[in-house]
matplotlib code that plots the C-alpha trace (Angstrom):
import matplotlib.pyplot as plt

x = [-29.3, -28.6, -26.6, -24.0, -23.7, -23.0, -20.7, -18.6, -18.1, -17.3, -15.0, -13.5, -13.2, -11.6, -9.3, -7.9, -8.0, -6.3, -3.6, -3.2, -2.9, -0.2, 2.6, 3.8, 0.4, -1.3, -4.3, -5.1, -7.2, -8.6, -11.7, -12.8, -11.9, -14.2, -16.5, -17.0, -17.2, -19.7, -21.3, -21.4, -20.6, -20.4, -18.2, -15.1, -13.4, -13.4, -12.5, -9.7, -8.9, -9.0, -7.9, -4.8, -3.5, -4.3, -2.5, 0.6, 0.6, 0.9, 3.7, 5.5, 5.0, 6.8, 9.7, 9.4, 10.1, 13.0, 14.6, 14.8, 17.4, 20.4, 22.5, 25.6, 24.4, 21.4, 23.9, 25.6, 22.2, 22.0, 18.4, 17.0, 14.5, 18.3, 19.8, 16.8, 15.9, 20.0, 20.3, 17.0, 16.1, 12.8, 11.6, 11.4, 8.7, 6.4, 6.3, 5.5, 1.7, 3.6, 2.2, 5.2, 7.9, 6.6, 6.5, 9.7, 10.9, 9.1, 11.5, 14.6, 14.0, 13.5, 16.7, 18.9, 17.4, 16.5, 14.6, 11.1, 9.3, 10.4, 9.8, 6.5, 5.6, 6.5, 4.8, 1.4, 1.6, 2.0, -0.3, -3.1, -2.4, -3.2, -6.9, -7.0, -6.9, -9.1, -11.5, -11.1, -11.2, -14.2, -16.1, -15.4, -16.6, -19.9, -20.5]
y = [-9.8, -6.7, -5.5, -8.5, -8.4, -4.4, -5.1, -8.2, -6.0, -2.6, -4.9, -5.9, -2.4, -1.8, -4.3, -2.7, 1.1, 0.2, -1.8, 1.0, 3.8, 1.6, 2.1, 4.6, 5.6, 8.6, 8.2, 7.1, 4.8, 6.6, 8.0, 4.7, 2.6, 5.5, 5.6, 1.5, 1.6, 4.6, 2.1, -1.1, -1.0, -4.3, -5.2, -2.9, -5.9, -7.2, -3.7, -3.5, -6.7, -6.2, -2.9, -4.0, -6.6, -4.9, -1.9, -4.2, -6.3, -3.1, -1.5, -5.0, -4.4, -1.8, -3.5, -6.7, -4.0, -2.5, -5.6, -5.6, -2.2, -2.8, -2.0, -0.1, 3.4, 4.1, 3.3, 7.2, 8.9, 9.2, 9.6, 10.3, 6.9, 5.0, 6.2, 5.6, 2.2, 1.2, 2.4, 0.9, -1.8, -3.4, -2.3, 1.3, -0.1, 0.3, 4.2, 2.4, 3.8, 8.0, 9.5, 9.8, 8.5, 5.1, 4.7, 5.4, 3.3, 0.5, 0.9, 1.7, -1.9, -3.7, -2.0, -2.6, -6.6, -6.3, -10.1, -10.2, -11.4, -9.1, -6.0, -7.7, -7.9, -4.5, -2.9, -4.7, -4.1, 0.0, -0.2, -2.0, 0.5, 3.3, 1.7, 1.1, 4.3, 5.5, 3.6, 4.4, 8.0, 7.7, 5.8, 8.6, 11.1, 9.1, 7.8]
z = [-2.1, -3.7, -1.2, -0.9, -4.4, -4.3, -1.7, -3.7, -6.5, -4.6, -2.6, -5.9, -7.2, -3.7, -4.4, -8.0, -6.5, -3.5, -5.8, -8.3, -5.9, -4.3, -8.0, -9.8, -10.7, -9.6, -7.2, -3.8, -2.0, 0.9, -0.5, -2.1, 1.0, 2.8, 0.7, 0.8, 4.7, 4.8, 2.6, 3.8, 7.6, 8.3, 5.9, 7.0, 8.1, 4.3, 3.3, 5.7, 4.6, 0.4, 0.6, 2.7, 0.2, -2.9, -1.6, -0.3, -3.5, -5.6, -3.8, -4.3, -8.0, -7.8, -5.6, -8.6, -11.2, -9.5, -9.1, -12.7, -12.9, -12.9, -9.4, -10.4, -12.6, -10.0, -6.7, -7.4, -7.3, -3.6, -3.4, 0.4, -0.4, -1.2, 2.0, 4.1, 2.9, 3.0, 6.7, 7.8, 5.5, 4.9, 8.2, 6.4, 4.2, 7.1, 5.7, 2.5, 2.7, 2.6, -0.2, -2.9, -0.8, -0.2, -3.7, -3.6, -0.4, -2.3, -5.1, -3.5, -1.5, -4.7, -6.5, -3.6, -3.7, -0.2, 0.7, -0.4, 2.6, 5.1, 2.6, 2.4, 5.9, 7.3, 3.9, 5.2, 8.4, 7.7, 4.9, 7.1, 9.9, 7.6, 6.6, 10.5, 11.5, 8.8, 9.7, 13.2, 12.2, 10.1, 12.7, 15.1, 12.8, 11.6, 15.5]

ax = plt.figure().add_subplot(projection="3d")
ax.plot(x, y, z, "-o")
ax.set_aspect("equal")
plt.show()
């Protein structure tokens, strides 16, 4: 019993790093997401799962906020995140997971009011890839 209880609330606290790391914020998710699976082993599909939508939900704060700027004063900044995320669109939010430049991608898609569902999509399907192959990494190394 202790043990599922320690693992609903580390799952939890999974959850909130995962979505934190994913704004503006400082921070990552890595080491808690490892850290959970060293853990609790059998519960790296729930880890995956939590860390995966807490991390995608908070890099589509940051595309909500950007939505908010206004379009015309940013558009003659020419930052690389505009220019990438205008020539490839949402599918460029697969990089959303990059350390600084997702952040970045996540608010260039937002700004230039790129649709919401298929920024959200191809920002969970990177971000899940990443905990993926952590885990797959950290399996190989535990194993």
């Amino acid at each position: 019993m202790h043990d599922f209880l320690g693992a609903d609330a580390g799952l939890g606290g999974l959850f909130l790093v995962s979505f934190l790391a994913a704004t503006l914020l400082p921070g990552g998710s890595e080491a808690a997401f490892i850290a959970f699976i060293a853990t609790w082993p059998a519960q790296q599909d729930a880890a995956l799962f939590a860390a995966t939508v807490g991390n995608t939900l908070g890099g589509m704060s940051s595309y909500a906020l950007a939505r908010l700027l206004p379009a015309k004063p940013l558009q003659k900044l020419g930052l690389k995140s505009l220019v990438l995320t205008q020539r490839w669109g949402s599918a460029v939010l697969v990089l959303a997971w990059l350390p600084l430049v997702g952040d970045l991608l996540c608010v260039a898609a937002g700004w230039l009011r790129l649709r919401w569902l298929p920024c959200l999509l191809w920002m969970a399907l990177g971000k899940g890839l990443r905990y993926v192959l952590i885990a797959s990494g950290w399996q190989w190394l535990a194993g």
